[in-house]
TORKOL-4160 file (C-alpha; in steps of 0.2 Angstrom, whole numbers, padded with zeros to 4 digits, m for minus):
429
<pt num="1" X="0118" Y="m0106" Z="m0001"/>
<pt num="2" X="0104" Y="m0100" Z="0012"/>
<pt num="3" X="0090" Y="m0112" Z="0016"/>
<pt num="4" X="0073" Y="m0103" Z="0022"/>
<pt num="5" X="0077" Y="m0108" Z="0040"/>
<pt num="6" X="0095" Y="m0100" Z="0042"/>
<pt num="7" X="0099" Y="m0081" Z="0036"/>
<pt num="8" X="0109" Y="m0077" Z="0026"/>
<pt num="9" X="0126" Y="m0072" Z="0029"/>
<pt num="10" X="0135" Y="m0058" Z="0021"/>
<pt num="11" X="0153" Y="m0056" Z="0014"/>
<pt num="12" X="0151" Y="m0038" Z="0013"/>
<pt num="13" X="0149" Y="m0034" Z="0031"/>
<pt num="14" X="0159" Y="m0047" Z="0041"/>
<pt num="15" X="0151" Y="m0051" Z="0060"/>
<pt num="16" X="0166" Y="m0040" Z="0067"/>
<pt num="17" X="0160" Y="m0029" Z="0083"/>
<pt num="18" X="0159" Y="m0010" Z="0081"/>
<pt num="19" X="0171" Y="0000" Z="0085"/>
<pt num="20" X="0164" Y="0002" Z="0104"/>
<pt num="21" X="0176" Y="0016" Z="0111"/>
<pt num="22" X="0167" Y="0025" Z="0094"/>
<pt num="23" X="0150" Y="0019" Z="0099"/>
<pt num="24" X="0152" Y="0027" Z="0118"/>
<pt num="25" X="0163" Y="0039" Z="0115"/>
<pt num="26" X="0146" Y="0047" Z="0102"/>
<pt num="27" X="0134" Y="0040" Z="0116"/>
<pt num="28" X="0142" Y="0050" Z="0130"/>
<pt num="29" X="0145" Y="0064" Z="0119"/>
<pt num="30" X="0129" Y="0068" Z="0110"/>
<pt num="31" X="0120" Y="0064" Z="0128"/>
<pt num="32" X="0132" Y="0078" Z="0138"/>
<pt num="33" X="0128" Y="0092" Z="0121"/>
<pt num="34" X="0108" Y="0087" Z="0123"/>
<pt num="35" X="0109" Y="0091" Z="0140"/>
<pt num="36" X="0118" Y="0108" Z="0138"/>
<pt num="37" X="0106" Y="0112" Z="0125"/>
<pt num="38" X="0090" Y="0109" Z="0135"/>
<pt num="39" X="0096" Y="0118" Z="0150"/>
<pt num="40" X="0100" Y="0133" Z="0137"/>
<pt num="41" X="0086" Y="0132" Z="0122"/>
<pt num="42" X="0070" Y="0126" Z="0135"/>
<pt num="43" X="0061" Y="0136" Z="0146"/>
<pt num="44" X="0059" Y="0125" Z="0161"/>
<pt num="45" X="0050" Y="0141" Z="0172"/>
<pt num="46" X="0031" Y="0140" Z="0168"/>
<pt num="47" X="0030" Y="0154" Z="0175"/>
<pt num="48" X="0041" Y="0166" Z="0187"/>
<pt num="49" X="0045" Y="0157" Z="0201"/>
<pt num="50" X="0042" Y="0139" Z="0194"/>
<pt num="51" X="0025" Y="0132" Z="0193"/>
<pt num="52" X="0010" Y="0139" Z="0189"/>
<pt num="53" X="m0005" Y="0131" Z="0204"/>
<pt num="54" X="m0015" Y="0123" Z="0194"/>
<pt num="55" X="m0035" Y="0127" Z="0196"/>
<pt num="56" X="m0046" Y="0113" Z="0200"/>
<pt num="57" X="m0057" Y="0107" Z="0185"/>
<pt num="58" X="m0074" Y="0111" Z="0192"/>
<pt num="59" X="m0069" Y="0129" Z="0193"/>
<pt num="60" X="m0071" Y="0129" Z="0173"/>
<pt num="61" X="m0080" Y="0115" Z="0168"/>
<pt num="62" X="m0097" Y="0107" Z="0172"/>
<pt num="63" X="m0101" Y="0090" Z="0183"/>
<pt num="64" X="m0107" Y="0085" Z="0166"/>
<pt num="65" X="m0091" Y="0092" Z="0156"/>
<pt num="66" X="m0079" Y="0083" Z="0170"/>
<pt num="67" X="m0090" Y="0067" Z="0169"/>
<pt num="68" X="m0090" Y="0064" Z="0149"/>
<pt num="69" X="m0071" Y="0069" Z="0146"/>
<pt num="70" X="m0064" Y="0059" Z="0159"/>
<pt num="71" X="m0074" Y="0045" Z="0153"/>
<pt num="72" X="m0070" Y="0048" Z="0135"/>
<pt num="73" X="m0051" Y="0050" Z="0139"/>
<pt num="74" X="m0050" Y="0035" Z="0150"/>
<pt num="75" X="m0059" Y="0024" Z="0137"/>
<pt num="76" X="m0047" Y="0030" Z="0125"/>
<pt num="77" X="m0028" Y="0029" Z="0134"/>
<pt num="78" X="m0034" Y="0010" Z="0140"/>
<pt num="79" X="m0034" Y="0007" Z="0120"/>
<pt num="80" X="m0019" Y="0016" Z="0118"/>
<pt num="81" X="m0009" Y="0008" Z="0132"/>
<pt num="82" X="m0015" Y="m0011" Z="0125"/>
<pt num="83" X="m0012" Y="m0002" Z="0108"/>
<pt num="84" X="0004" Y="0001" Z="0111"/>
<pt num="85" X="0011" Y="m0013" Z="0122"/>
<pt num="86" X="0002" Y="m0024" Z="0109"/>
<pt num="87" X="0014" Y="m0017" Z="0094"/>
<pt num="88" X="0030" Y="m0017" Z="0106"/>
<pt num="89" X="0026" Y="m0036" Z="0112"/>
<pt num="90" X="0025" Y="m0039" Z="0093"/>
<pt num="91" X="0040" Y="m0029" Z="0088"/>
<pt num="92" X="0051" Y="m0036" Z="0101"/>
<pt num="93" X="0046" Y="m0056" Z="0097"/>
<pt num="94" X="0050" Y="m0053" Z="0080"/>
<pt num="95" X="0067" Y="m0043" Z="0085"/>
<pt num="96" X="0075" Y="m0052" Z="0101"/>
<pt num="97" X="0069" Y="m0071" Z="0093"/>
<pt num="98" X="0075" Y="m0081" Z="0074"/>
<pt num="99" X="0058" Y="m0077" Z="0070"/>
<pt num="100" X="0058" Y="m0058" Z="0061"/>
<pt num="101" X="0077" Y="m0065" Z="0054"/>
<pt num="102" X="0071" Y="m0082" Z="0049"/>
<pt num="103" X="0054" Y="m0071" Z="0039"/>
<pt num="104" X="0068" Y="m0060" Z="0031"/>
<pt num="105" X="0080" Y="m0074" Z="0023"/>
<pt num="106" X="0066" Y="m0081" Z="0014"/>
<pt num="107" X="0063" Y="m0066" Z="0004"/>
<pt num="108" X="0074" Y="m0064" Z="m0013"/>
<pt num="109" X="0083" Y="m0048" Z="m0020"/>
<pt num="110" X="0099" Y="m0038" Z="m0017"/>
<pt num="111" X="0100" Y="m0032" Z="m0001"/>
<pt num="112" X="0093" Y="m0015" Z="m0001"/>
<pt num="113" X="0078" Y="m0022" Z="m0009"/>
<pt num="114" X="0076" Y="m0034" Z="0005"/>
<pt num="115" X="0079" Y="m0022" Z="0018"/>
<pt num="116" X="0065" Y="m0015" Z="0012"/>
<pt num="117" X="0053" Y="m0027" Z="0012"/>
<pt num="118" X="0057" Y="m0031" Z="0028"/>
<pt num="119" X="0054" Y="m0016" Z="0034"/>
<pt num="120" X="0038" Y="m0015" Z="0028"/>
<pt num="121" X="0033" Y="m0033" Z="0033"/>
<pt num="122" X="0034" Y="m0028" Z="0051"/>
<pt num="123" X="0026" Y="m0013" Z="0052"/>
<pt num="124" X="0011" Y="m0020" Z="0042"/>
<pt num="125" X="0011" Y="m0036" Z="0057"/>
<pt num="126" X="0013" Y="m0020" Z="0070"/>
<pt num="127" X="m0003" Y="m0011" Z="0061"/>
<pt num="128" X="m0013" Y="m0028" Z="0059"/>
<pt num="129" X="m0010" Y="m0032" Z="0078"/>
<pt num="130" X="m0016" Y="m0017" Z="0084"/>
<pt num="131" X="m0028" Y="m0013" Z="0068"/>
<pt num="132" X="m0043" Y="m0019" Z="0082"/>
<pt num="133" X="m0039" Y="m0007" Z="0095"/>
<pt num="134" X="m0040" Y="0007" Z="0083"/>
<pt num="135" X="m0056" Y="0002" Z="0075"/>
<pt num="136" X="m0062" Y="0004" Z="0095"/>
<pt num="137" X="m0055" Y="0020" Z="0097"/>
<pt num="138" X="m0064" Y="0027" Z="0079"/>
<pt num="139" X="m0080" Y="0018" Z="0088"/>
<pt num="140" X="m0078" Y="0029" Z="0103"/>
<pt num="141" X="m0073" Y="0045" Z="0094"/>
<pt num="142" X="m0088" Y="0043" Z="0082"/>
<pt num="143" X="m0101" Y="0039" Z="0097"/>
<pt num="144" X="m0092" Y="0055" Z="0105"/>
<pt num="145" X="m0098" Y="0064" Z="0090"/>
<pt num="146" X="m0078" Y="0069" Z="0087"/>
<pt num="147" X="m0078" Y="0062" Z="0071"/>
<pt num="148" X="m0087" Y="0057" Z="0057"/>
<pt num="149" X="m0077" Y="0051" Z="0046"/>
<pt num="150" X="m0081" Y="0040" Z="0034"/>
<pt num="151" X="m0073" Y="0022" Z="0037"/>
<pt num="152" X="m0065" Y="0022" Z="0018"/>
<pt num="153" X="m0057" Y="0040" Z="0024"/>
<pt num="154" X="m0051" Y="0034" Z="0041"/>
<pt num="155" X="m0045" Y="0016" Z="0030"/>
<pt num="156" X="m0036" Y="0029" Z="0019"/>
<pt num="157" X="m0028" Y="0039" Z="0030"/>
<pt num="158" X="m0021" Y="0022" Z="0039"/>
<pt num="159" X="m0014" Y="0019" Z="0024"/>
<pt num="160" X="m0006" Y="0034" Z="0022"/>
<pt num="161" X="0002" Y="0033" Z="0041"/>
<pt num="162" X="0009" Y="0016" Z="0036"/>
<pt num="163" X="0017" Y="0023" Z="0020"/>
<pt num="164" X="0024" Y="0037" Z="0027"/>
<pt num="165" X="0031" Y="0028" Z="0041"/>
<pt num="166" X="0038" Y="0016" Z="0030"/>
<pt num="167" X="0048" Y="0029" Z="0021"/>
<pt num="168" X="0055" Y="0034" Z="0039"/>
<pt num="169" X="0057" Y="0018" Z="0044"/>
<pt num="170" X="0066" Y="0012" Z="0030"/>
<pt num="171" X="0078" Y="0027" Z="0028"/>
<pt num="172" X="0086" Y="0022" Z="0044"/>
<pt num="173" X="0088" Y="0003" Z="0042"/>
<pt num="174" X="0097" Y="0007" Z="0025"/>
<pt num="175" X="0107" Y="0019" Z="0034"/>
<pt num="176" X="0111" Y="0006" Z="0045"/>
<pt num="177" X="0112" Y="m0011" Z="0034"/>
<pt num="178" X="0123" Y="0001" Z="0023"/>
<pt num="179" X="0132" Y="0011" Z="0033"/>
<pt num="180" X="0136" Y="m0006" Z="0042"/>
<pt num="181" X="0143" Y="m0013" Z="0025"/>
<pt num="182" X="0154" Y="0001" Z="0022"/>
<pt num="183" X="0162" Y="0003" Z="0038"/>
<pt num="184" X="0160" Y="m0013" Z="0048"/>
<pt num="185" X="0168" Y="m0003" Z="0063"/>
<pt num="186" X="0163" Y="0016" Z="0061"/>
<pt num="187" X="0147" Y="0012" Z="0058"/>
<pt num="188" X="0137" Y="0017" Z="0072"/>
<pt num="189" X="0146" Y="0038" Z="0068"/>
<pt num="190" X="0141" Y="0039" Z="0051"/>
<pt num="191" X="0124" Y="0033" Z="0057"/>
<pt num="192" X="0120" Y="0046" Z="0069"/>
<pt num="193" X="0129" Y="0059" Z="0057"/>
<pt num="194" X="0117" Y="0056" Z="0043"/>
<pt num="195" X="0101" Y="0053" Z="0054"/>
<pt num="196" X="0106" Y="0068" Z="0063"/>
<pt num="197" X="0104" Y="0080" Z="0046"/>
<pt num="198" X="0091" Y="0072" Z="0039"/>
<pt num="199" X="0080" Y="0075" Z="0055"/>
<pt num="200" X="0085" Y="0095" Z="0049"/>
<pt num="201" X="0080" Y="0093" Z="0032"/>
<pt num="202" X="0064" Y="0082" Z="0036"/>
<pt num="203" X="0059" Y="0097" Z="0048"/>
<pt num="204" X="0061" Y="0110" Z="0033"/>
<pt num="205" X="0053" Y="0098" Z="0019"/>
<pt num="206" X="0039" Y="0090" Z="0030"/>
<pt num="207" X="0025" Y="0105" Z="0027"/>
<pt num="208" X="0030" Y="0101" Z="0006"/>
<pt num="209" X="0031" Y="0082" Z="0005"/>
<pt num="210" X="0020" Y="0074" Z="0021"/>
<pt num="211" X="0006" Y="0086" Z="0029"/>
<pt num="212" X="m0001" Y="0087" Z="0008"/>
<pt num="213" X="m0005" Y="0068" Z="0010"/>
<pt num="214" X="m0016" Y="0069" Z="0023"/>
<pt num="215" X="m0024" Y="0088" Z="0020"/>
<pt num="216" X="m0028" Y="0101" Z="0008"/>
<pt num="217" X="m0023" Y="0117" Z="0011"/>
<pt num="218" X="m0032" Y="0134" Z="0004"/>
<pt num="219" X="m0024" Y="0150" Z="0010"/>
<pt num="220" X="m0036" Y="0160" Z="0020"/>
<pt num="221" X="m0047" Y="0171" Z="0009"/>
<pt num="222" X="m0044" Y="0189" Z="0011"/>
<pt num="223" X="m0052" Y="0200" Z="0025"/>
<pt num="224" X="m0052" Y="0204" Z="0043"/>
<pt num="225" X="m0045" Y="0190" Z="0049"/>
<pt num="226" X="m0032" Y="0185" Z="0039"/>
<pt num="227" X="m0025" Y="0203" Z="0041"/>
<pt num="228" X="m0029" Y="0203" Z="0059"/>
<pt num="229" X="m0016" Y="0188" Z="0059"/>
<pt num="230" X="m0001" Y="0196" Z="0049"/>
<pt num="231" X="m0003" Y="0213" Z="0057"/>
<pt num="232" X="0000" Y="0199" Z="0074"/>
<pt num="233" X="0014" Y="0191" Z="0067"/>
<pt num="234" X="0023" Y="0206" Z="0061"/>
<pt num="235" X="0020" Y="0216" Z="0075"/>
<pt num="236" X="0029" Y="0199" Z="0087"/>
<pt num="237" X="0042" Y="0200" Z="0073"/>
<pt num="238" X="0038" Y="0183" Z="0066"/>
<pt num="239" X="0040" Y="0182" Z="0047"/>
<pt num="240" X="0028" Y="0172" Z="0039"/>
<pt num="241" X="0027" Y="0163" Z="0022"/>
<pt num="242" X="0008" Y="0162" Z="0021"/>
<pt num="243" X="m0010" Y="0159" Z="0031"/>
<pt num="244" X="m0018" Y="0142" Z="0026"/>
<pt num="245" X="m0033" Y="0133" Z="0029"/>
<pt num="246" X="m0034" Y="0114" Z="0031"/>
<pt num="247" X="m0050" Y="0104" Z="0029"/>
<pt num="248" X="m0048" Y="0098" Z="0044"/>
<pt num="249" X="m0067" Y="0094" Z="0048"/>
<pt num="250" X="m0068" Y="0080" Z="0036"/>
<pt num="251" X="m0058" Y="0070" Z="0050"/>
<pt num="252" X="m0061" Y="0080" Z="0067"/>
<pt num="253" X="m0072" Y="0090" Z="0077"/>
<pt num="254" X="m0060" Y="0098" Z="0086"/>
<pt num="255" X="m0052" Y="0113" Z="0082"/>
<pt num="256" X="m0032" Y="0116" Z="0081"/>
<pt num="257" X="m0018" Y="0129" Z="0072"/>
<pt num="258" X="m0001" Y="0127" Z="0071"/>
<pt num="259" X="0014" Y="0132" Z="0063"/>
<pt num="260" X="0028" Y="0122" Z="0053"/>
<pt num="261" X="0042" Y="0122" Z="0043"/>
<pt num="262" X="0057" Y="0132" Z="0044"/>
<pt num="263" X="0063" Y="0147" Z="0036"/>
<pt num="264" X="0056" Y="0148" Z="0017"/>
<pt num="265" X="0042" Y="0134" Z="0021"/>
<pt num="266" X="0035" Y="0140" Z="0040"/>
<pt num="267" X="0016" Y="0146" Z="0038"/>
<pt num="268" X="0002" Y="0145" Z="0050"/>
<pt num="269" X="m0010" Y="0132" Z="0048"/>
<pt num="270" X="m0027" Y="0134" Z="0053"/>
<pt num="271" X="m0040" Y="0120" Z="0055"/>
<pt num="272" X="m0056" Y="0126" Z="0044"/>
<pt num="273" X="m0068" Y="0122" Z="0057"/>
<pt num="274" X="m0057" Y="0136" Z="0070"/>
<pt num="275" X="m0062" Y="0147" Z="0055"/>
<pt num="276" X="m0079" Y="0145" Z="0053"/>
<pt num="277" X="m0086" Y="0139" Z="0070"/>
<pt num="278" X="m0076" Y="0152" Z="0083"/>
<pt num="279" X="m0075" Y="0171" Z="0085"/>
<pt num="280" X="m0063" Y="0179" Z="0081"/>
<pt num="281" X="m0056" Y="0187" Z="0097"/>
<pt num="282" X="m0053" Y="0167" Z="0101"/>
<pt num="283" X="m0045" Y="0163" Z="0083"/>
<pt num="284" X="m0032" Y="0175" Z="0089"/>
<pt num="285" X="m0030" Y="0170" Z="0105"/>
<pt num="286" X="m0025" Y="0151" Z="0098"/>
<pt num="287" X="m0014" Y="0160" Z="0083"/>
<pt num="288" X="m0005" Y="0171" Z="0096"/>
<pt num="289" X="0000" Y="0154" Z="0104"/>
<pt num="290" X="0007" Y="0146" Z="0088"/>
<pt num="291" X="0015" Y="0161" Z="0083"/>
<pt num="292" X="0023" Y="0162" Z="0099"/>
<pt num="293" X="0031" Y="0146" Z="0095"/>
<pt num="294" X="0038" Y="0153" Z="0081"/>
<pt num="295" X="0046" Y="0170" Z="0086"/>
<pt num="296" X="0055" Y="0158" Z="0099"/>
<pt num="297" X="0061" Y="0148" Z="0087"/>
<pt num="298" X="0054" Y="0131" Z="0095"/>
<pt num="299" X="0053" Y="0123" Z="0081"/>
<pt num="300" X="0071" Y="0122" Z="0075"/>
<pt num="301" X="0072" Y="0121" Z="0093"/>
<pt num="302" X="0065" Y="0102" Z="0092"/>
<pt num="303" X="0074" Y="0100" Z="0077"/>
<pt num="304" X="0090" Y="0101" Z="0085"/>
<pt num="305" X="0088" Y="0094" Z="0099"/>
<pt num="306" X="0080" Y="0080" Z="0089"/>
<pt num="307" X="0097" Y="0080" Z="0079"/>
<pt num="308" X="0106" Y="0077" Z="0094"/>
<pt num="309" X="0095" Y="0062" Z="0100"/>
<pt num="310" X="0098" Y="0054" Z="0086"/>
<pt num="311" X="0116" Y="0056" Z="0087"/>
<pt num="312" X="0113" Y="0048" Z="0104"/>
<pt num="313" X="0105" Y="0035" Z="0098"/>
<pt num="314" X="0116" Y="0029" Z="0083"/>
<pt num="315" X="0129" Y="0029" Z="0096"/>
<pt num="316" X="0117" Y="0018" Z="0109"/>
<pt num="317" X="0112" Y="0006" Z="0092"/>
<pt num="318" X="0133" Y="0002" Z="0091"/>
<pt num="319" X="0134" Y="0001" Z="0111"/>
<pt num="320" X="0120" Y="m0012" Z="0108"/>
<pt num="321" X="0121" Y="m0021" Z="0094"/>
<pt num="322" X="0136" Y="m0033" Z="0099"/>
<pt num="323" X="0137" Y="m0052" Z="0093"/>
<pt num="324" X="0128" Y="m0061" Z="0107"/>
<pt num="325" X="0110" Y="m0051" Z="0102"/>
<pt num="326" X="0113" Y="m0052" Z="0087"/>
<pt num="327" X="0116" Y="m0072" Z="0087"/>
<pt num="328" X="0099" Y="m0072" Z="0097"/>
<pt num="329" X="0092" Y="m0062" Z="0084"/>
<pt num="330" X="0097" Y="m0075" Z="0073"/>
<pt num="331" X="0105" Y="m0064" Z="0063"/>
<pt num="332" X="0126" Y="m0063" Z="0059"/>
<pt num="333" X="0130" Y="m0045" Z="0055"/>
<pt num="334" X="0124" Y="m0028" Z="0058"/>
<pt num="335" X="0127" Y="m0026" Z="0038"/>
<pt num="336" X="0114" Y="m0040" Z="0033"/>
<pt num="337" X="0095" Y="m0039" Z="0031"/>
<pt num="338" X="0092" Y="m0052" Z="0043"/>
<pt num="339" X="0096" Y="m0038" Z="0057"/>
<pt num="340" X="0080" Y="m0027" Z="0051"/>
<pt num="341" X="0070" Y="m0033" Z="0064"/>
<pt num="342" X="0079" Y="m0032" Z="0077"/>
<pt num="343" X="0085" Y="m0013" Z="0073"/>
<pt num="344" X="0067" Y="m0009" Z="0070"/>
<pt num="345" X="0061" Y="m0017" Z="0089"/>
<pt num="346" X="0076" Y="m0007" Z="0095"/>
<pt num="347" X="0069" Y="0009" Z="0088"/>
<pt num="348" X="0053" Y="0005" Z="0094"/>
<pt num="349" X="0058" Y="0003" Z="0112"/>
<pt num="350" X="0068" Y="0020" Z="0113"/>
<pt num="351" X="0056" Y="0030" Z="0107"/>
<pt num="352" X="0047" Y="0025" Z="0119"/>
<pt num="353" X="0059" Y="0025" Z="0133"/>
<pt num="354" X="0063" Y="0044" Z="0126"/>
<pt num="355" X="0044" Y="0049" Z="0127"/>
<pt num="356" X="0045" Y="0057" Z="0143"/>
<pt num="357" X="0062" Y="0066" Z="0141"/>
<pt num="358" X="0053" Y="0073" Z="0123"/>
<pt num="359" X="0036" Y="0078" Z="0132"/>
<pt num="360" X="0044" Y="0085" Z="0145"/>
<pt num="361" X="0053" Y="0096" Z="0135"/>
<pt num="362" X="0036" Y="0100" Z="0123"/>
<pt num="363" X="0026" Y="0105" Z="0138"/>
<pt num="364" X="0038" Y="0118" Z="0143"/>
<pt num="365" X="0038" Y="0126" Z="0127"/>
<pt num="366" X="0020" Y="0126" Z="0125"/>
<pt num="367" X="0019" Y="0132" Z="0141"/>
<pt num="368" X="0031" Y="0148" Z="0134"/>
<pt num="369" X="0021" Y="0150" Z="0120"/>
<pt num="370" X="0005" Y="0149" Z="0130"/>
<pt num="371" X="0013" Y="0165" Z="0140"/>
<pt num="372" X="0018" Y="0173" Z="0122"/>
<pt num="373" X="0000" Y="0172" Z="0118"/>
<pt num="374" X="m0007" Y="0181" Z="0133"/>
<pt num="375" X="0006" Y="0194" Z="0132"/>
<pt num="376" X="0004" Y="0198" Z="0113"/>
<pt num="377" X="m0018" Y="0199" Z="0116"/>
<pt num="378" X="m0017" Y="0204" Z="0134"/>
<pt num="379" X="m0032" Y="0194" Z="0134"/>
<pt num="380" X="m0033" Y="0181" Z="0150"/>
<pt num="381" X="m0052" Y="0180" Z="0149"/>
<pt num="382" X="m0053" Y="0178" Z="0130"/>
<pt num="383" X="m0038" Y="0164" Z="0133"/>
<pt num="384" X="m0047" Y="0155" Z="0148"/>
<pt num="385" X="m0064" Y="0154" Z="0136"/>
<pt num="386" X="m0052" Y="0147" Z="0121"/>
<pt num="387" X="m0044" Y="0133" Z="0132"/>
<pt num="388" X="m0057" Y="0127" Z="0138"/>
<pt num="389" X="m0068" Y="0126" Z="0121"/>
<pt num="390" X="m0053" Y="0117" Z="0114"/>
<pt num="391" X="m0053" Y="0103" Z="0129"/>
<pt num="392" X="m0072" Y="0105" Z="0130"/>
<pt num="393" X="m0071" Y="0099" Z="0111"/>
<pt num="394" X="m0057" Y="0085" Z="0111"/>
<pt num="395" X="m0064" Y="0079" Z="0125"/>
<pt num="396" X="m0048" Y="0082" Z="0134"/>
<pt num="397" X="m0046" Y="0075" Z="0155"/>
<pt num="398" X="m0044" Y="0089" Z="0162"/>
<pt num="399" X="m0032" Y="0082" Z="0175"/>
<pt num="400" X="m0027" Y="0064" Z="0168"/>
<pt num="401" X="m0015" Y="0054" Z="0180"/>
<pt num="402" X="0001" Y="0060" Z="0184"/>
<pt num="403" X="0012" Y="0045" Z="0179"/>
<pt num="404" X="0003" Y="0047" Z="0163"/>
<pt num="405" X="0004" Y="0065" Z="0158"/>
<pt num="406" X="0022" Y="0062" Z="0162"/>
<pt num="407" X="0025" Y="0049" Z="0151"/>
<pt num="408" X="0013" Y="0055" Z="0138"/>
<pt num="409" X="0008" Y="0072" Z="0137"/>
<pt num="410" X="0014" Y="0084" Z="0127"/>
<pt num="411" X="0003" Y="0098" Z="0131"/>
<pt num="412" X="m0001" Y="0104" Z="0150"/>
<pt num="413" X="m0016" Y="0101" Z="0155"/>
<pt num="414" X="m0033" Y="0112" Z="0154"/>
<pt num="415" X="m0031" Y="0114" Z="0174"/>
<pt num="416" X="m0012" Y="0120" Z="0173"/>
<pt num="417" X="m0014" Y="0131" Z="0157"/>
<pt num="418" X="m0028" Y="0140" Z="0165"/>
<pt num="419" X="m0017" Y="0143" Z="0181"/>
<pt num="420" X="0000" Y="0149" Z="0169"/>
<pt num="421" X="m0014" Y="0162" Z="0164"/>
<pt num="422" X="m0020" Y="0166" Z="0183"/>
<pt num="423" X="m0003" Y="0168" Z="0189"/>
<pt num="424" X="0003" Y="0178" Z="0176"/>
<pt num="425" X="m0010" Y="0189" Z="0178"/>
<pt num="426" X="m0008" Y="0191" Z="0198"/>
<pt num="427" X="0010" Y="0195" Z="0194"/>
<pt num="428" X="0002" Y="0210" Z="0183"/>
<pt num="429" X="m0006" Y="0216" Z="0197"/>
């Protein structure tokens, strides 16, 4: 019998290690075959030759433009750095101490119920901690005039995030907790073979089951632009399965498209205030960039590179997961509740250790589709003006520190963007 203060130990999953030649030998593997594939699949040349030079931002913005972005933006990466090394101080207290194992042993059920449970107990103490800072930034962004949101709707849509990232979060602690139970030794493969196809089939389902929650969507009414854009997409050969409208402006002022899903589900998504609030020639512009994504396939791109990351990291979870963190844990067994928190702080700290690699990767496939748009309008003047009413609008730095558009950003920057469409129109001439 357990007492509140000491887990619970389980019969079914005996505090055995993995099977660590397994455990590296899918480490070492999937690492080698995500290397391969990004030196394949990503498109590391900005440009021909390398880089693009990057223009400097008084060339296209104001004094006053420069002033009140960078003020905005450093305002609002100071909340999201104490933001986020608020949630992983709290994730790793509750993971790498008794604490998070000693709070999971006092709740009751069969296990999958309480793996559950504990899942969603952490993330709620993650949102509370850091529940202030986002109340600051919403402060910010309404003063800003880039939102104005109501604060029920921006409550709501909190809710929402927690939900959905509940149902993530949970999928891969009962894929672990399970698998764990199962095959006390193998574990750590049928983890990261699972993960890996369910990041496929999240990619394919997520424009059905997740982006509904937070939007409605309306295909775009019939007329010149919505043929403007298929004529567009068929003439760069990118099959798509509809043109939809999000009412995007009851949560932003800033404007945005994009295109998801894959095969049967991909559709271009604009935002309503892109529809309704910038010319056409402009619309086009941004649509020829997301479509550009798509006829080079960059979204099954991420998802299978995606796949393969997380075949890395089920192997990473078995190299890590031995008996003396999980006895600091407090917890016994890799196949008991108990070890919920812990895999969850583990999470959190790769994903954050995998930022740059992922953001490195996205900013060179925008940078690709950012080419694929000025060669499908042939439009630099009309792409300059676009860029820089979208940063003008989100309030974007227009050269943010290095270290952090490293880490952090998954876009280049309005100064770089603008110089991919300078050199690529030198090299025309």
């Amino acid at each position: 019998m357990s007492t509140p203060s000491s887990p619970r130990r389980s019969t079914a999953a005996p505090a055995t290690p993995t099977g660590r030649a397994a455990s590296w030998g899918l480490a070492v593997a999937s690492l080698v075959l995500f290397v391969a594939l990004a030196a394949w699949l990503v498109p590391w040349s900005w440009v021909p030759g390398g880089r693009p030079v990057a223009v400097r931002p008084d060339e296209v913005l104001t004094a006053s433009q420069i002033s009140r972005a960078e003020t905005y933006a450093a305002l609002q990466r100071h909340l999201g750095w104490a933001s986020l090394a608020t949630s992983t101080v709290v994730s790793l207290v509750l993971g790498l101490t008794p604490l998070g194992a000693r709070v999971v042993a006092r709740i009751p059920g069969r296990w999958w119920v309480r793996a559950l449970l504990a899942t969603f107990l952490v993330l709620l103490v993650g949102r509370l901690a850091t529940l202030p800072f986002a109340l600051l930034s919403r402060r910010h962004a309404l003063a800003y005039g880039l939102t104005d949101q109501a604060l029920a709707g921006w409550l709501r849509d909190r809710a929402v995030q927690l939900g959905v990232s509940w149902v993530y979060a949970a999928l891969v602690v009962l894929l672990v907790v399970g698998a764990a139970r199962r095959a006390p030794r193998q574990w750590p493969v049928v983890v990261g073979t699972v993960a890996a196809t369910l990041v496929v089939l999240g990619s394919w389902l997520y424009p059905l089951a997740v982006e509904p929650l937070f939007n409605r969507f309306v295909p775009l009414p019939d007329g010149q632009l919505r043929s403007r854009i298929l004529e567009l997409a068929r003439e760069e050969g990118v099959p798509v399965s509809d043109v939809l409208v999000a009412d995007a402006s009851r949560r932003t002022t800033t404007l945005n498209a994009y295109v998801s899903g894959l095969g049967s589900t991909r559709r271009v998504v604009l935002y309503d205030n892109l529809v309704e609030g910038v010319p056409q020639r402009e619309t086009l512009v941004i649509v020829a960039h997301e479509l550009g994504h798509a006829r080079a396939h960059d979204v099954a791109i991420g998802t299978g590179l995606g796949a393969v990351g997380v075949l890395f990291g089920g192997g990473l979870l078995g190299v890590v997961l031995r008996r003396r963190l999980l006895g600091r844990a407090g917890a016994t067994s890799v196949g008991q509740p108990e070890v919920v928190p812990l895999v969850l702080a583990l999470v959190a700290v790769g994903t954050l250790l995998a930022s740059p690699v992922q953001n490195t990767v996205s900013r060179a496939i925008e940078a690709r589709a950012d080419r694929a748009s000025l060669a499908a309008t042939g439009d630099e003047r009309g792409f300059e003006e676009v860029q820089v009413q979208l940063a003008v609008r989100a309030l974007a730095d227009p050269a943010p520190p290095a270290w952090s558009q490293f880490w952090f950003g998954s876009h280049p920057t309005l100064v770089q963007r603008i110089g991919i469409a300078r050199a690529l129109d030198d090299g025309r001439r």
